[in-house]
C-alpha positions in Angstrom: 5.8 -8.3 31.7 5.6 -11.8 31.5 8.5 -12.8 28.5 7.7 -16.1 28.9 4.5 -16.1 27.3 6.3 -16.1 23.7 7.2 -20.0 23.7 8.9 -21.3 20.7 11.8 -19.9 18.8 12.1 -15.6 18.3 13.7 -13.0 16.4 14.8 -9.8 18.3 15.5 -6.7 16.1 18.5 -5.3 18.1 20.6 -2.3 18.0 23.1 -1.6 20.5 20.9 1.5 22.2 19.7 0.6 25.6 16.1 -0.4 24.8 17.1 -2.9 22.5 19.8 -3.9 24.6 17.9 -4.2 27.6 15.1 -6.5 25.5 17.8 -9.0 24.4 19.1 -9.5 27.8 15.4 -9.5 29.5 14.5 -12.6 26.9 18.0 -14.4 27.5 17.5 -14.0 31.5 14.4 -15.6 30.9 15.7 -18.5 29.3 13.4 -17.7 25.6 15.0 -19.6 22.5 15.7 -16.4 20.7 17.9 -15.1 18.0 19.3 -11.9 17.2 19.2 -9.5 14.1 20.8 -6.1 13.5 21.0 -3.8 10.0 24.3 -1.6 10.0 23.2 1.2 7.9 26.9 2.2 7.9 25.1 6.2 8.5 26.9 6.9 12.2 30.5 7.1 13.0 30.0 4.6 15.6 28.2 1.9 13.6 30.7 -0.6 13.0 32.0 -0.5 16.8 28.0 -1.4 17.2 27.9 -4.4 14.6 31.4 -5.5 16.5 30.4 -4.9 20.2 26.7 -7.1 19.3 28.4 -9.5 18.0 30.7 -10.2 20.6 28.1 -9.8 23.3 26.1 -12.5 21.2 28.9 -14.8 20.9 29.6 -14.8 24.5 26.1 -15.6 25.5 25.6 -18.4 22.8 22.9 -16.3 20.8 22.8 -16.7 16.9 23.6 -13.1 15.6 22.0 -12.0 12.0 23.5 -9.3 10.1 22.8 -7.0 7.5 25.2 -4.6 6.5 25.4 -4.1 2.8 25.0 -0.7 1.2 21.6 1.4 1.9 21.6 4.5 -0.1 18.0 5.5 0.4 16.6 7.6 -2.7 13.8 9.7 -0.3 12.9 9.9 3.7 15.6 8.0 5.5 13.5 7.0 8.4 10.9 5.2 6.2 13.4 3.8 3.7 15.3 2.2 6.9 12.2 1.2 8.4 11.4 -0.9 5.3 14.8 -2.3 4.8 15.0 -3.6 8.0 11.2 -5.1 8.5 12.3 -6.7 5.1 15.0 -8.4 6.6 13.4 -9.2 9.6 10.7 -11.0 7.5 13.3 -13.0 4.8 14.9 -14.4 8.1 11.6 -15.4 10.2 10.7 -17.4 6.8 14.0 -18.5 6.4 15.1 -19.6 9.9 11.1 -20.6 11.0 11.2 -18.1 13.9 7.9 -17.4 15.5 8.2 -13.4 14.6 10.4 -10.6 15.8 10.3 -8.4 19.2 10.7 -5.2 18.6 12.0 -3.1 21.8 9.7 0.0 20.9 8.7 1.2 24.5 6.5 3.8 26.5 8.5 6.7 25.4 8.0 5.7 21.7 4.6 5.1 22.5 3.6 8.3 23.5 5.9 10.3 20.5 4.3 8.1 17.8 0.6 8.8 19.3 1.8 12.6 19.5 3.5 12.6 16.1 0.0 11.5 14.3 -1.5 13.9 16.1 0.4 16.8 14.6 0.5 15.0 11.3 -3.5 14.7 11.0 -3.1 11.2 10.1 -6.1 8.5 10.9 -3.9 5.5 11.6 -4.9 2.0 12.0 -3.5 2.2 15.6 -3.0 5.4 17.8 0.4 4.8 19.0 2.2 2.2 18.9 0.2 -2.0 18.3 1.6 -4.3 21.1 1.5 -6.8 18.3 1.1 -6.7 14.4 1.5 -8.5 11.1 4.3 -7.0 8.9 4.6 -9.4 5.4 2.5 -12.1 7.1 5.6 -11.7 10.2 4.4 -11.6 13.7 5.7 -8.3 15.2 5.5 -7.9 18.9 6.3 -5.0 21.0 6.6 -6.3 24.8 8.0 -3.5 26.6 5.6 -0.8 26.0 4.8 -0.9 29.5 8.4 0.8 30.3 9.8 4.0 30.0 13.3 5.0 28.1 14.5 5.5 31.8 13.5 2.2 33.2 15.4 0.7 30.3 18.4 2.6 30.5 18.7 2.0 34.5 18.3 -1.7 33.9 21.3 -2.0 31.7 23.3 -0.4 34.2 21.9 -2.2 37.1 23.4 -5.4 34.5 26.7 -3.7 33.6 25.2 -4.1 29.9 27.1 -1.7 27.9 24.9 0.1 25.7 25.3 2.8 22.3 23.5 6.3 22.5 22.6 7.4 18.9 24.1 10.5 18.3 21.2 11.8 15.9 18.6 11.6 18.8 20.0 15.6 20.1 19.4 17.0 16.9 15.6 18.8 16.8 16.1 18.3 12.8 13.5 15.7 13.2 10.3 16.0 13.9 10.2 13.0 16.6 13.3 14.3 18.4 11.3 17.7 18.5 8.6 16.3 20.3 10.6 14.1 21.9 12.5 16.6 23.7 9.7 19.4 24.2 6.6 17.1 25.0 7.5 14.2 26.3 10.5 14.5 28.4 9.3 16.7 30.6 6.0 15.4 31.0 5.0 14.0 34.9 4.2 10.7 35.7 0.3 11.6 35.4 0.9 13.4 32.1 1.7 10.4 30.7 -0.8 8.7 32.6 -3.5 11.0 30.9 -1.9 10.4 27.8 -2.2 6.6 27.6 -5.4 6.7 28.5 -6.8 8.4 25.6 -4.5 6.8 23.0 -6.3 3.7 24.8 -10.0 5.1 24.6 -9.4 6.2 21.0 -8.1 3.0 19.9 -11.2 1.1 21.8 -13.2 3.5 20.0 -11.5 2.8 16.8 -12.1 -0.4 17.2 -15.8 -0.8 18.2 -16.4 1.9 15.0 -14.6 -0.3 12.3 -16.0 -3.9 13.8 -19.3 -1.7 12.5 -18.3 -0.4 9.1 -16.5 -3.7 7.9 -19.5 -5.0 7.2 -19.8 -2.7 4.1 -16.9 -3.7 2.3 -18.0 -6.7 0.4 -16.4 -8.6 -2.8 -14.2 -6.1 -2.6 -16.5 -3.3 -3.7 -19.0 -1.1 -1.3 -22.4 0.0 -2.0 -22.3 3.5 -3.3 -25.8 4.5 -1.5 -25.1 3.1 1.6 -22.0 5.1 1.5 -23.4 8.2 1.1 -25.8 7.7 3.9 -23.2 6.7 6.8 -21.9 9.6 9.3 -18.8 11.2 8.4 -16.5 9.3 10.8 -17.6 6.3 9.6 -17.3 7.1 6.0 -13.6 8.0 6.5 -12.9 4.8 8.6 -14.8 2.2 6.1 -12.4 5.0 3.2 -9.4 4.1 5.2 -10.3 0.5 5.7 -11.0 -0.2 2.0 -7.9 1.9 0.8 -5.6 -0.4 3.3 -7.4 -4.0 2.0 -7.2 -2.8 -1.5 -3.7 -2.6 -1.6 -3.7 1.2 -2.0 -2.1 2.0 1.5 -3.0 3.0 4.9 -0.8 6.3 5.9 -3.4 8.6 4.9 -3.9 12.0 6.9 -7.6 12.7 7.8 -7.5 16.1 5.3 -6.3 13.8 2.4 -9.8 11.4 3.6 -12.1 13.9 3.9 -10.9 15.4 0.5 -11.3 11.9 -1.3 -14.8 11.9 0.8 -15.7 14.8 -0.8 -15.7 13.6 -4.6 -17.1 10.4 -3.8 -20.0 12.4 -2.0 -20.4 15.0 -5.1 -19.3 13.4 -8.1 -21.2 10.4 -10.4 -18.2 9.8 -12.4 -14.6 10.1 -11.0 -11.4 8.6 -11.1 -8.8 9.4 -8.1 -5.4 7.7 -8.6 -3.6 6.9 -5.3 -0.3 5.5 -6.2 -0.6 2.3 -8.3 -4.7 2.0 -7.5 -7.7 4.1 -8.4 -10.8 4.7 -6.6 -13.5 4.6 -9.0 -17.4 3.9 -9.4 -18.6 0.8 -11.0 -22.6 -0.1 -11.5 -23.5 1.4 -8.2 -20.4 0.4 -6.2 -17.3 1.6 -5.0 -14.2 -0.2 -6.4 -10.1 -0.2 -6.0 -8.9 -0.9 -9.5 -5.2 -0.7 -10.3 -4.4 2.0 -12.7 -4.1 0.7 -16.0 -1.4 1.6 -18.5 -1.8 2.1 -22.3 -1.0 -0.8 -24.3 -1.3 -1.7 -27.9 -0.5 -4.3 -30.1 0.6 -4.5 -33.6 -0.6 -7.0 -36.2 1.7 -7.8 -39.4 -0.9 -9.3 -41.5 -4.1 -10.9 -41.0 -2.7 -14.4 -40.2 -1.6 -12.9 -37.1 -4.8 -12.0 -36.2 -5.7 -15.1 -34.3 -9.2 -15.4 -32.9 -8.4 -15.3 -29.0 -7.7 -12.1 -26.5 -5.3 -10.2 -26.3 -5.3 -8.3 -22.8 -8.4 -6.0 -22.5 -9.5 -6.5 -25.9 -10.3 -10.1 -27.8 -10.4 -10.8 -31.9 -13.4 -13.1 -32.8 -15.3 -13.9 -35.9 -16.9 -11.5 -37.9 -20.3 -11.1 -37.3 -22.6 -8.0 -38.3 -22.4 -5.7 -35.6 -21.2 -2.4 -33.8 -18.1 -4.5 -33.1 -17.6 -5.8 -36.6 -14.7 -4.3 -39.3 -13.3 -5.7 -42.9 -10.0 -5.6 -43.4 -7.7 -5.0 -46.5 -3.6 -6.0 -46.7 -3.4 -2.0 -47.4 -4.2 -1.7 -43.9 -1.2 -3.5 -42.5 0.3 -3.5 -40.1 -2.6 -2.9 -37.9 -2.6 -1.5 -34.7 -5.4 -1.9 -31.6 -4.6 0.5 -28.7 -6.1 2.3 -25.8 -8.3 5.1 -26.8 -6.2 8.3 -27.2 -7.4 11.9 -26.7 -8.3 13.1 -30.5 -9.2 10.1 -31.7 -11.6 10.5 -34.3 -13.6 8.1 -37.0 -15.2 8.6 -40.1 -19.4 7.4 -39.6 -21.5 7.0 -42.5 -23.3 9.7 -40.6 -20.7 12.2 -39.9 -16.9 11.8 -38.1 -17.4 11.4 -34.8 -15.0 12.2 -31.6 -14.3 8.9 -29.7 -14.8 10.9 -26.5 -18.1 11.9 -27.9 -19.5 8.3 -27.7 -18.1 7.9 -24.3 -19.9 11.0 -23.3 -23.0 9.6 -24.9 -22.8 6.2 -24.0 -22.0 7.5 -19.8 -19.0 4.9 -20.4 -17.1 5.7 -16.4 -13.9 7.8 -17.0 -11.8 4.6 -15.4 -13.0 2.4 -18.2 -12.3 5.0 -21.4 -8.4 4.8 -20.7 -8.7 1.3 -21.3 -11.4 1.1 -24.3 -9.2 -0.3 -27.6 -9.5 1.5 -31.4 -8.3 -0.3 -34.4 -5.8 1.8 -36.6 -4.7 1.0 -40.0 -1.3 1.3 -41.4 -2.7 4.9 -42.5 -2.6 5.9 -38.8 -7.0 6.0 -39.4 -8.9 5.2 -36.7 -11.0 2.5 -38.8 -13.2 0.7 -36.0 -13.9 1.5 -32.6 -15.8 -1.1 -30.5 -19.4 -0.4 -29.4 -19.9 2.4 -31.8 -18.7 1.0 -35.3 -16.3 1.0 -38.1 -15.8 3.7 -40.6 -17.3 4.1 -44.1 -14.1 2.2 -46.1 -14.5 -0.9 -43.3 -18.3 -1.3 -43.7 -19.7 -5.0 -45.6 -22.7 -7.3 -44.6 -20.0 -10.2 -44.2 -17.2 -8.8 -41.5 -13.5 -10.4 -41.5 -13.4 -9.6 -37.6 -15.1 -8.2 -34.1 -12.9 -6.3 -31.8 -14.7 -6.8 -28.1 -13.7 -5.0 -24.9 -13.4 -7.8 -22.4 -14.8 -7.3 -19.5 -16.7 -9.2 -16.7 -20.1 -10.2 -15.8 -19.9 -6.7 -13.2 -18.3 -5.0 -16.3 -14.8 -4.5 -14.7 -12.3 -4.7 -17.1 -10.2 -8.0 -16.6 -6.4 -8.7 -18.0 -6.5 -12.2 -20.5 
């Protein structure tokens, strides 16, 4: 491993176990410009004689020390929830302090448990393993000693006299990483894990060369429906994974969860799958990532606060004759436009109709219904509904108003 390839000025993520250890002394034999940060979760006995013993090691050797230490109560997984809160720090001080990006002492050992850990979760990751470099936050993270094992390591800092911390939760089988830690990898032979790198290196070539292909279908942020439907199953579930991770929707998704999403998308003309905060849905022919909207609505005292502009996903213009068209009396104040509700109903010259009805009719996509507004007067009456009309008591040949869904020249519903 050649440390002095990382020129310029670097964070290293430090905790006083032997990997981390032995990274911090490897850069600061090597004469790197480096800094140090650590995160005392205060969740071992042994934590603040960790914080204390870094610090003085730092100190001695003239290396700028960064701590965080302030309360972390995690609400759910305390692994992921420690993961993020210390990646976050990392990130606040390589903007802050201008370092290059952090090293990260993740070596063979973790390697091979991360790669074997996916495996048993059924995940499709965006890297089998363990990336020797990646972008967390628009921070550089590199992993240089992936090359060694935990025992390499751990003989090093005694070859240095380096005093190192053992983390007492690493004998406990509670987790599912110590489990296959302790029954997978450590016993494996030199050409076990030999074997094993070579196919978390094959699949991740293979990974590779497959999304290099499917990229190409993501374009505008939307993919072709069609074409979709007509790629292989693997590549389906890579461009799937690919689109959900550039969308903003996430990229820890096991291959199950895929093929299930695959599944509707394969079957179904009009569908709507929530994941998190985003929704896949269909749009014109294409494939979208839309966030999922909320219900709004907005009240209106009187008709001079009824400007003519929009208002979110609907807009108030002049009266014109029209489907979108409604005259108002005071009686009806205040007036109320909302999202479409379940129930809501209007009185036609021809009949009442069911809102849902004219979406059924009109093959308006299930995504675009939650957002599609309905004017209610003070009565709590549905009196106009957009695209389909106002009821009998609203009706003249000279409208006050049109109430217009706003939406885009690809109809995609837009925020004012």
């Amino acid at each position: 491993m050649d440390l002095k390839q990382y020129t310029g000025r670097w964070l290293v993520g430090v905790s006083a176990g032997p990997d981390s250890m032995a990274l911090l002394a490897m850069c600061v034999e090597a004469g790197l410009d480096v800094a140090a940060a650590h995160v005392n979760y205060h969740h071992q006995k042994q934590a603040e004689q960790e914080e204390e013993y870094l610090r003085s090691w730092c100190t001695e050797r003239q290396v700028m020390l960064h701590v965080r230490n302030d309360a972390f109560a995690p609400a759910g997984n305390f692994e992921a929830a420690a993961r993020e809160w210390r990646y976050a720090f990392f990130a606040q001080l390589c903007r802050e302090y201008g370092y290059r990006g952090v090293m990260i002492a993740h070596q063979q050992d973790d390697q091979i448990e991360t790669f074997l850990l996916q495996q048993e979760r059924g995940q499709i990751p965006e890297t089998w393993g363990l990336a020797a470099e990646t972008v967390y936050a628009g921070m550089r993270v590199v992993r240089p000693l992936l090359g060694y094992t935990r025992k390499q390591l751990t003989d090093y800092c005694e070859a240095k006299g380096i005093t190192y911390y053992l983390d007492e939760t690493n004998d406990s089988d509670e987790y599912t990483r110590n489990r296959i830690r302790h029954t997978a990898v450590e016993p494996m032979t030199p050409f076990e894990r030999q074997m094993v790198l070579r196919e978390i290196a094959a699949l991740n070539a293979e990974w590779k060369e497959r999304r290099c292909r499917v990229k190409t279908e993501i374009r505008e942020e939307k993919i072709d429906l069609a074409r979709y439907r007509r790629l292989e199953m693997t590549d389906r579930l890579t461009l799937l994974r690919m689109f959900l991770k550039d969308s903003g929707a996430g990229a820890s998704w096991s291959a199950k969860y895929l093929e299930q999403i695959d599944e509707i998308i394969l079957k179904q003309k009009d569908f709507q799958i929530e994941l998190n905060d985003r929704q896949l849905v269909p749009d014109q022919g294409f494939l979208r990532c839309l966030p999922v909207y909320k219900p709004y609505e907005t009240v209106f005292a009187d008709k001079a606060a009824m400007r003519w502009q929009a208002y979110g996903h609907f807009a108030i213009q002049p009266g014109t004759p029209g489907v979108n068209a409604v005259t108002l009396q005071d009686s009806d104040f205040p007036l109320t436009i909302r999202s479409w509700q379940a129930g809501d109903k209007i009185r036609l010259r021809f009949g009442t109709k069911s809102v849902h009805r004219f979406f059924i009719d009109r093959h308006i996509p299930r995504w675009q219904r939650a957002l599609w507004p309905v004017v209610v007067n003070a009565g709590g009456m549905v009196i106009l509904v957009p695209g389909l009309g106002c009821d009998t008591d609203h009706y003249s040949i000279k409208p006050d108003y049109c109430v217009l869904q706003l939406t885009d020249s690809e109809g995609v519903v837009r925020n004012a």
